[in-house]
C-alpha positions in Angstrom: -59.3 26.7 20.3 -57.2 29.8 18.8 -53.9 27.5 19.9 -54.4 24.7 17.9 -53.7 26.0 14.7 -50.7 27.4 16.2 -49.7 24.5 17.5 -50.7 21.9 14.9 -48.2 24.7 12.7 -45.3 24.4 15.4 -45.3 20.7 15.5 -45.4 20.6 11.3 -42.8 22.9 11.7 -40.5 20.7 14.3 -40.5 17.5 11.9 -40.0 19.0 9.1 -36.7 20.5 10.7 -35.9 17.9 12.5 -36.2 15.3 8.8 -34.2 18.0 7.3 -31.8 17.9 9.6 -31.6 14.0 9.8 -31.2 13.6 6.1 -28.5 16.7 6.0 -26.3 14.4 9.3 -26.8 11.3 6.8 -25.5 12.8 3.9 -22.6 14.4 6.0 -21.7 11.0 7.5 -22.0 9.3 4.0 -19.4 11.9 2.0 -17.0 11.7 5.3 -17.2 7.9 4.6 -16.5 8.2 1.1 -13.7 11.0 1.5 -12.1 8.7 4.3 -12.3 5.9 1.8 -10.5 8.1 -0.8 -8.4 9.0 1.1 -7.0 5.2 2.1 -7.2 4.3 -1.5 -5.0 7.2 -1.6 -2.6 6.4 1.0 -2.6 2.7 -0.1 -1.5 3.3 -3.6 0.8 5.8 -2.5 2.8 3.6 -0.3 3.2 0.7 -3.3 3.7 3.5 -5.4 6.5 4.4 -3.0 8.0 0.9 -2.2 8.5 0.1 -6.2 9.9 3.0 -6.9 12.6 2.3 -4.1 12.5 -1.4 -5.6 13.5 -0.1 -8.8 16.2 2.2 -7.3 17.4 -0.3 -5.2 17.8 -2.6 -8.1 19.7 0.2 -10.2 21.9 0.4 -7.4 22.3 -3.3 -7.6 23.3 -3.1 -10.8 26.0 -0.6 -10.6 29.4 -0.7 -10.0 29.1 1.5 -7.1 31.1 0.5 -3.3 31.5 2.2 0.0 30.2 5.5 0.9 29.2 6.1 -2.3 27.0 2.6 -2.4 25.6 3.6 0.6 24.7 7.0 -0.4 23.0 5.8 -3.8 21.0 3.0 -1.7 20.0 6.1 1.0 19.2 8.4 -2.3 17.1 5.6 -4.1 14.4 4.4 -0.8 14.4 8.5 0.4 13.7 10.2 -3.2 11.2 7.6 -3.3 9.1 9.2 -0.4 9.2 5.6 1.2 9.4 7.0 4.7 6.3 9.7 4.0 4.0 7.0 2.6 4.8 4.9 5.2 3.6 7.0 8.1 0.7 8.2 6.0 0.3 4.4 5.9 0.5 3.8 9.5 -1.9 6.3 10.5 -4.9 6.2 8.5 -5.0 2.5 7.5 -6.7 0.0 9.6 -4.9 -2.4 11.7 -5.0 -5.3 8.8 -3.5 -3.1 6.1 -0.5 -1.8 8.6 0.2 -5.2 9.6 0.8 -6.0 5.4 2.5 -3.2 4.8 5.0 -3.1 7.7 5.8 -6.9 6.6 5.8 -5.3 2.6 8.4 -2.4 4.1 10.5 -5.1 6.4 11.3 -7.0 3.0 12.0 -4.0 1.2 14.4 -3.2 4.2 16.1 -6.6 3.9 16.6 -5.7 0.0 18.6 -2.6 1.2 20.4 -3.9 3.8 21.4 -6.5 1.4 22.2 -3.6 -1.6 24.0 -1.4 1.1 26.0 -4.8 1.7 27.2 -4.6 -1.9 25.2 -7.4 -3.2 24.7 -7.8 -6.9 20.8 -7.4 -7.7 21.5 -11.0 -9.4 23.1 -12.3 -6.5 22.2 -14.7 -4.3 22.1 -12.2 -1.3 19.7 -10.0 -3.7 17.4 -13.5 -4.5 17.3 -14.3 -0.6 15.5 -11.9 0.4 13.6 -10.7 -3.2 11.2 -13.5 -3.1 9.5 -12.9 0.4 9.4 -9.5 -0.7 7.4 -9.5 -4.0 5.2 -11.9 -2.1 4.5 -10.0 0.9 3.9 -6.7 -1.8 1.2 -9.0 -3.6 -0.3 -9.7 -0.3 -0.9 -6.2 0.5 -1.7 -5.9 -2.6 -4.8 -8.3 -1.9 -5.4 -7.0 1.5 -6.1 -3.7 0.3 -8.6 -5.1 -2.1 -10.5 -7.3 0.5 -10.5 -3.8 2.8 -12.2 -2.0 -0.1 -14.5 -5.7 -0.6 -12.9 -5.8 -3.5 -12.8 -9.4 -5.2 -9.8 -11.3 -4.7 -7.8 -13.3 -7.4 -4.8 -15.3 -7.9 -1.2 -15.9 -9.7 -3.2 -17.6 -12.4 -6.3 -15.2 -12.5 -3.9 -13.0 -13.9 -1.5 -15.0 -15.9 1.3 -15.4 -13.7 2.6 -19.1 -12.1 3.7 -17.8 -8.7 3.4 -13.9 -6.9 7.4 -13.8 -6.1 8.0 -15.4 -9.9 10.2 -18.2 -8.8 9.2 -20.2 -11.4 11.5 -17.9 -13.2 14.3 -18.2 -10.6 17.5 -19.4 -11.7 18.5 -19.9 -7.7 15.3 -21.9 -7.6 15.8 -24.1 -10.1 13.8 -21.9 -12.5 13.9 -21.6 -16.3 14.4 -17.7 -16.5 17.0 -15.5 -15.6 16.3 -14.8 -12.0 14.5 -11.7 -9.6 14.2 -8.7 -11.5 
């Protein structure tokens, strides 16, 4: 009868280790879930971060008077000092499948932009209008699939104010009222 004690002790012992344990593996798994969701949002923003900043220098370019080499040198200099490439591989390996799939279609567009820049089209040209509208659309629909990833609510154009996501409403080559792609 000496043994029961010891053993009634031993067992008490066991689950409390082995609830400690349990909660410590759930807590572990829970931050590694919220630091791989960080780091996605992370990644995610960085890559639109990345893709309107070579937007805007793409359009700068557009806007110059530059040709030749030189063209092609500001249009390389604008998508690189961006960090497009960077945020575009951190993109392709930590997002899931969905968000690649919109942001390889949000990086083709952009590519169409340069090749149209490097081209020497005006960025209110009609080369420059082709292939800007698929582009601001396919960047509002990553936009939205990175939301619906996080289970983030959806919205659209007119939940926040806006006619159309590519703004052709605005489009001059579209029969728009504006003054065309910015």
């Amino acid at each position: 009868m000496d043994l029961l004690p010891l053993l009634a002790t031993a067992t008490g012992a066991v689950i409390a280790l082995s609830g400690t344990l349990l909660a410590d593996v759930r807590r572990d798994r829970r931050q590694r879930d919220r630091d791989i969701d960080q780091i996605r949002r992370e990644t995610c923003v960085g890559f639109v971060l990345a893709v309107n900043a070579a937007h805007a220098g793409l359009r700068d370019v557009g806007y110059s008077s530059v040709q030749g080499d030189d063209r092609r040198d500001a249009v390389h200099r604008a998508v690189t000092e961006a960090g497009l490439y960077g945020a575009r591989e951190r993109l392709l390996m930590t997002a899931p499948a969905a968000l690649v799939t919109a942001g390889e279609t949000t990086f083709a567009r952009l590519v169409a932009i340069r090749n149209a820049i490097t081209d020497g089209a005006k960025t209110r040209s009609r080369e420059y209008h082709d292939a800007y509208h698929p582009f601001a659309t396919a960047l509002w629909q990553f936009r939205l699939a990175v939301r619906a990833d996080f289970g983030q609510e959806g919205f659209t154009p007119a939940s926040v104010d806006r006619t159309s996501w590519s703004e052709i409403e605005t489009c001059v080559f579209c029969g728009g009222t504006g003054t065309g792609p910015a």
